[in-house]
Structures are given as C-alpha cells and as structure tokens.
N, C-alpha and C positions, 0 to 999 in steps of 0.2 A: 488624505493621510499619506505620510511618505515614509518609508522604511529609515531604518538609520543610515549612514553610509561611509561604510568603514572601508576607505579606497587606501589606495598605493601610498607608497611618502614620497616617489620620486615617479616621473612620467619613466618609461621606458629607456626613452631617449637619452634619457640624462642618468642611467641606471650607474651607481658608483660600482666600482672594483670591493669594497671593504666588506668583506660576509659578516662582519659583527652589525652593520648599520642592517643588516635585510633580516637576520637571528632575530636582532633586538624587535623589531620593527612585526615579524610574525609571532615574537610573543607576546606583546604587545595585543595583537591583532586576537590572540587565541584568548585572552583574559576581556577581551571587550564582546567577544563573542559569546562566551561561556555566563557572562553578566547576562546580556540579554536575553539567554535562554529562561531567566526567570520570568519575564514579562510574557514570556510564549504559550501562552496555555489554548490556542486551537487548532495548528495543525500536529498532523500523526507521526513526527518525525522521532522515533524514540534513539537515547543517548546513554541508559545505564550500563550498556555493556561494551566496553573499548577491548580495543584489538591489541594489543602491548607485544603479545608473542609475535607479531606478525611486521611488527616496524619494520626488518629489513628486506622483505620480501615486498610491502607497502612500497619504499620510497628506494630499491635500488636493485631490483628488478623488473623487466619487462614481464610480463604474460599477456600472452595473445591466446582466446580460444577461437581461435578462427574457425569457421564452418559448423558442423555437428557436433554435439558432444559425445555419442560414439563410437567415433574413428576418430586417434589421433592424428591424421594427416603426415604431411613432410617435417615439420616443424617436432620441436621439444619445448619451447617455451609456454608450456598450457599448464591449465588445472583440471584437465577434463574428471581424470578420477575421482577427483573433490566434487565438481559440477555432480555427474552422475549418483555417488554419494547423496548428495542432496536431495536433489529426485526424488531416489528411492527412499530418501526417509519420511520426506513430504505424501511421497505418493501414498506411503503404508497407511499413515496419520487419514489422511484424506479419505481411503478405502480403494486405490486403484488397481483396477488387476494387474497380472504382472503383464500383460500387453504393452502398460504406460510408457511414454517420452513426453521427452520435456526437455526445456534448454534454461539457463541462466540468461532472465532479459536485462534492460537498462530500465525497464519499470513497469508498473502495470498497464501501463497503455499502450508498450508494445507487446506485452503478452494480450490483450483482446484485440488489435489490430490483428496480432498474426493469425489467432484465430478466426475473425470474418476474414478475412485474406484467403487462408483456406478452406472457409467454408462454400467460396466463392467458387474456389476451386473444384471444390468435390460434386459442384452439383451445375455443367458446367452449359449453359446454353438456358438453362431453366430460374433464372433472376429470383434466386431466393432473397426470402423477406426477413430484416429484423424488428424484434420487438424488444422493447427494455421498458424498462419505466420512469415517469417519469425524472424521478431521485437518481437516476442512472448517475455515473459519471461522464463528464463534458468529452471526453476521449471516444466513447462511442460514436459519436455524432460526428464526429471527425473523423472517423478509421470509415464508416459508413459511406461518406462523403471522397473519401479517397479510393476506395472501392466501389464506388459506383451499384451500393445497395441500397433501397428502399428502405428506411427506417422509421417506424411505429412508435411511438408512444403510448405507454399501459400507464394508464392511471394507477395512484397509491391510496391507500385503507386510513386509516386515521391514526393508526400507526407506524405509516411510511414504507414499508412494504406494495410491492406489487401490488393489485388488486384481482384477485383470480376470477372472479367474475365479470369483469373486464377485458381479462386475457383471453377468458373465456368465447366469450362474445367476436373480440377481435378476427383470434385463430379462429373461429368459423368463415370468416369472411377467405381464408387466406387456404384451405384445404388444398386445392391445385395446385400449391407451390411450396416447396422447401423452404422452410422456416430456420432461423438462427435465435433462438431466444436467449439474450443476456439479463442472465440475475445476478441484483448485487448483494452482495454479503457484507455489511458496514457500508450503507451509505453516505457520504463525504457529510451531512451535514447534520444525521442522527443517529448514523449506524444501524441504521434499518437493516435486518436481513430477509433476502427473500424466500421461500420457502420453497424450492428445488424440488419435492417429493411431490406438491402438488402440482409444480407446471409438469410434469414428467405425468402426472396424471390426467391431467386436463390435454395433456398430448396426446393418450393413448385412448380415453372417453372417444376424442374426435379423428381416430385413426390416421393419424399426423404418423405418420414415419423416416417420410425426410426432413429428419429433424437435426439441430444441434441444441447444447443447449450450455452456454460456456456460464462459468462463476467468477464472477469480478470481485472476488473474494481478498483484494488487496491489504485490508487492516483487519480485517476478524477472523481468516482463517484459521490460524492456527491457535488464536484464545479462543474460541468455539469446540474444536478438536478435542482440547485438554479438559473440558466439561464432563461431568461423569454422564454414563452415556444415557441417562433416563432423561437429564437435562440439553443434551445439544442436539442443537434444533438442527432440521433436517436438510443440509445443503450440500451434499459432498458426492463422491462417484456413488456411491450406495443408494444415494436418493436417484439420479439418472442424469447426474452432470456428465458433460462428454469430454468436459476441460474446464479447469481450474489454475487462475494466477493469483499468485500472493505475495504480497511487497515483504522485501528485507529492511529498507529500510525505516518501514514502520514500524511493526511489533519485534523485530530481529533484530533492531539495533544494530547494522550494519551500517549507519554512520556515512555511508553513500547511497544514492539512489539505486535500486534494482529488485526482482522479482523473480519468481521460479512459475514458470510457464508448464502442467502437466495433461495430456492428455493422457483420455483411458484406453485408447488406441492409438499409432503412428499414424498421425496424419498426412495428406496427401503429398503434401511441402515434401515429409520426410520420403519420400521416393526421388530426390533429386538426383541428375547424376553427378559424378562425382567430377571435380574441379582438377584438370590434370596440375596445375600450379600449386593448387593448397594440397592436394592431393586426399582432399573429403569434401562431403556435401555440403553443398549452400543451400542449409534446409532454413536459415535462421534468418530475421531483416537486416542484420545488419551481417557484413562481414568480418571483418575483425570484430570479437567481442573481447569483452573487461576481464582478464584472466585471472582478478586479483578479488573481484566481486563471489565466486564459488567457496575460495577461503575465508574470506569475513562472515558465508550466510555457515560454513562449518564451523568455524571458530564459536559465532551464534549457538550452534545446535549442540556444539559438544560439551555446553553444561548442563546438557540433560533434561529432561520432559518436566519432571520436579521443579525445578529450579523456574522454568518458564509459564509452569499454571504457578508457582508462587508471584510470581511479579504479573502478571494477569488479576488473582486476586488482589494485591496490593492495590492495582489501576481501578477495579472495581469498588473497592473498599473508599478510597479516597472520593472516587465519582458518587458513593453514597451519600459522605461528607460533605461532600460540596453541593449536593443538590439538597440534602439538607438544613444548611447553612442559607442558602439563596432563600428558599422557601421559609425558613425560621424571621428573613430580612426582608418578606414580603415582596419578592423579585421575584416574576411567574418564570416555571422551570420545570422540565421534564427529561425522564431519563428511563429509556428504553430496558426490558429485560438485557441482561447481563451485558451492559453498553458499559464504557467507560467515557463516555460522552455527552455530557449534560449540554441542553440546548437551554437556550435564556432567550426571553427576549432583549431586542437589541438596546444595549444602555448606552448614555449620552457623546456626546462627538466627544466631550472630552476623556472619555472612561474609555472608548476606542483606540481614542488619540496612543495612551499610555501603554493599555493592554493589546496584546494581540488575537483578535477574537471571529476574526473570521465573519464578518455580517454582510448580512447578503440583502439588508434593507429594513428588515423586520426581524431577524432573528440574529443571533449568536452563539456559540458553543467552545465549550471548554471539554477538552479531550486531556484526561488524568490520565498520568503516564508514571509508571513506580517512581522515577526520581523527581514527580513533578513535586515543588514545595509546598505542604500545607501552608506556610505562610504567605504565599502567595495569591494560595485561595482566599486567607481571612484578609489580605490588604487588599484583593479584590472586592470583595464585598463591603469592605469598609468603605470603598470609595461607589461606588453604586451607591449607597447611602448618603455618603456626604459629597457629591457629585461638585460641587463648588470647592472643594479643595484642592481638585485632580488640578494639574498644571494644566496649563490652554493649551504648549507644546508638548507635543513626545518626548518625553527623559531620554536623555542620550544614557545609553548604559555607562557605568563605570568598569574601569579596571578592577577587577576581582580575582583572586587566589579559585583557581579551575577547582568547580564543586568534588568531591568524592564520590568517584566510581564504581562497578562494578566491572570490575579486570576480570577479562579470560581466562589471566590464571585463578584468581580466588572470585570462585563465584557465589554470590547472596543466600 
C-alpha cells in the first residue's frame, strides 16, 4: 500500500517568480489534504481545534527557545513564559509537586529518550536496566539502543497492559542494579494503560530504590486526568511516576508534532552549566527548540478543562458507536475501558487499500477523534461488508471545502 502523493507543481529549480501560481497551488494542497482526512481513522493526530489567533506569530516570526526553559538566556525571541505556563498546568493535572521541570519536546520519543538519557546519567558507572513491555512504543528500543541500556521486555495480560506478575518475577532477577521502568499509558495499538501504582508497588515489596519509573503517557494523559477521580485509573506522579511526557499533537490538537516532558524532580541534565553563547543551560536534546510549539499546546489549553473532557467524551462516545456497529456487522472488535480506540481485526487488502487503518498483520484500529465523521465509520463498515466493491486502488482524495472547525477563538 502507498500513501497518496500530494508533491510540488514545480521542481525547485524551475520555481516561477508568480506568488499567485504557489497561493493557488497550497490551497489546492490544503483542500486535498483536509479530504483525506476522512479516510484517516488510525492514527492519533487530532485537528478540531485550529490556531487562527496565532497566524501571524505562526508564519512571520521567529521563536527560538533555545536551552532551558527557565532562564531566558541572551536572546528575546522565545515563548519560555508560555512553555513554563504549560508545565505547570500539566504538572497540577498530573499531581506533580511543586519540585516539577519539564521542557516543550518535538514529540514523545524525545521526552522518553531524554529520560533514559538521564537516568543513565544519575546512576552513573552502575548499568541500570530497562523494562517496558511488550506493547511499549518502538522509540524505547531505540533511545535504549542509543544509550547503551540493557532493555527487558515484560510481558502484557489479556488486556494489554503490563503484566505485574511478570514484572514481578523479572525485577527480582535485576535487585543489584537500578532499574528504569517505562509504563505506557495508551498504547499505539489498543490504548492499554499501564497501571503505575502497582509497579511503584511491586518496586517497594522487592526493595528496588534505584529506581525511575517514566509514563509514556503520549495520547491518554490528559483524557484520563479529566475522568472523575473514582474512575482514573492509577498512572500519574500520585501513583509513583518520576516523569511523565504527553503529545500535543494528539489529544491537544496542536496540528504540529510535540510533547511536554515533566519530571517530579529536576533531573540531573538540569544541573548543566550554563552556555556563555546562549547564555542558559543546555539541559534539553536539542538546542534550538520550536518556540512557536509552547503557544499552540497554550492556545490548546486556554479553552479550558470543560471544554476538553467534552471532546474526550465525544471520542468516546463515537468509539462506542463504532465498536457497536462492527460487532452488530459481525466484524470481531474490542475496546478497552474508556479507550477511544477500537481494535478490529485486520479487513481485506482492498478495505486497507482505501482506509487508513494501521494493521500490523492480524489486527487493525480506528482511533475516534471528536471531529472524526460518523459517516465515515458507516461507509466503513459498509465496505467490510461488501468487501467486493471497495476499489482495487487507494481513492485519491478529492478537492474538498476544509471541514468546520473548532477555532481558538470560539470553542465547542
């Protein structure tokens, strides 16, 4: 299967002078785009809430937050106050004390790099060991791999979740060495969350104190959070996380990739010394960072906690619908407590072909997102059904009038 390919109209080289030909040519580009997003129902890229107030600050200024966020540094061209903002509003949500730091990343897999990064750090001659599980996401096996840590594999429950009796078993083998344990929170292919209170348990049963124990909490954090608190289930600083990252541009609708990276303490990184050039720390992996990413996750957040368990339950509500629907159409389907991510199994090459569904061989998943279209769920299941009328090739999207939003200024 190949994605659609919505390229340039002219190579580089031959770039004309006429800004009406390049106008025409990106709106063009944004109605073929904004089509396709119908077909999209498995990854977590959410799009109901647009930035509108923020266009000129978007496309005609610079921001750089270079180094920590802090210290302002030499520079003026930053968001740090908005960064930090951030944070702390994350952190409150999450339970962090007021110890917490944290930075604005370029996605979740540089917020848990930076974390075994520095968990490498803090423990330093003594080759601490990570565990995750198996459902982890593919980024830990690679930040592991680039830090040069030993990484474990815990097996998952029949639910997809860790399996504590496992982890169990594991960490005994591992007592003599500081441990990093990564739990996911939504994971990539059912939204499993791991349940943080019990490894935090099963840490202190087997007198594990060099421990971490980070939440790869990228898509469910903050719809988890918003849960009345009899119902959210146990993953956050309160349970004994020691850092937590969460994508913007999944449930935040930040429309670019990035993430907020929060420890419940300043970690070791953050003791760098300060850069006489930027004239702040290089606590963060990249240097220059996105100064324009801290305003889109605020823009995000300033329509208020309401506003954002409303469009969480919508996601839910509709992922009822549609697991529903599959199961009423006799297409095996399941769907995790307060998941918006129905898993299917995997339908035909040509139902693939059309749909965007994420299959990994034997499975598939549809990830319900408030503006995802119910009728996209029924023309999906129509075609599971009548599998002979789906075209042999991927539909190229058409040019489409861009769906109706939820603007920053008027929120749902």
């Amino acid at each position: 299967m190949t994605s659609p390919v919505f390229g340039p109209p002219f190579a580089l080289g031959d770039a004309t002078a006429d800004p009406a030909v390049r106008e025409q040519h990106f709106a063009d580009l944004a109605q073929q785009l904004a089509a396709a997003r119908f077909h999209n129902l498995a990854y977590p890229g959410f799009t109901d809430i647009t930035h509108p107030a923020l266009g000129a600050l978007l496309t005609g200024q610079l921001l750089n937050n270079v180094g920590d966020p802090y210290d302002g540094g030499h520079g003026h061209d930053h968001t740090k106050t908005y960064e930090r903002d951030v944070i702390n509003h994350l952190a409150d949500l999450f339970g962090a004390p007021a110890s917490r730091w944290g930075y604005v990343t370029s996605g979740s897999s540089e917020g848990t790099d930076h974390a075994l990064w520095d968990a490498r750090l803090a423990f330093p001659g003594q080759e601490p060991v990570v565990l995750a599980s198996t459902a982890a996401h593919y980024s830990v096996a690679k930040a592991c791999n680039r830090h040069r840590l030993t990484l474990i594999h815990v097996r998952t429950d029949p639910g997809g979740r860790m399996d504590i009796g496992d982890l169990r078993t594991v960490l005994g083998q591992f007592r003599h060495r500081p441990v990093v344990i990564v739990a996911t929170v939504g994971t990539t292919m059912t939204e499993a969350y791991d349940d943080v209170a019990d490894i935090a348990t099963v840490c202190d049963d087997l007198a594990i104190v060099r421990r971490r124990i980070h939440v790869d909490a990228a898509l469910s954090a903050l719809p988890l959070a918003l849960l009345p608190a009899h119902e959210r289930p146990a993953f956050d600083f309160s349970c004994g996380a020691t850092s937590i990252v969460n994508s913007g541009h999944k449930f935040l609708s930040t429309l670019t990739p990035c993430a907020v990276l929060i420890y419940a303490e300043p970690p070791v990184l953050a003791r760098t010394p300060h850069v006489p050039y930027t004239g702040t720390a290089d606590t963060t992996i990249g240097g220059s960072r996105n100064g324009h990413n801290p305003l889109r996750l605020w823009s995000a957040l300033s329509h208020g906690l309401d506003v954002h368990r409303g469009r969480a339950e919508r996601s839910r509500d509709l992922a009822a619908y549609t697991h529903d629907r599959l199961l009423a159409a006799g297409w095996p389907a399941s769907r995790g407590p307060h998941a918006m991510t129905v898993v299917i199994a995997q339908p035909p090459a040509r139902v693939c072909a059309k749909w965007v569904l994420a299959p990994d061989g034997t499975r598939a998943h549809i990830i319900c997102k408030p503006d995802t279209d119910p009728a996209a769920i029924d023309e999906f299941v129509h075609d599971l059904t009548h599998p002979t009328t789906v075209p042999a090739t991927p539909r190229q999207p058409a040019a489409a009038v861009l769906p109706s939003q939820v603007s920053s200024e008027v929120p749902a």
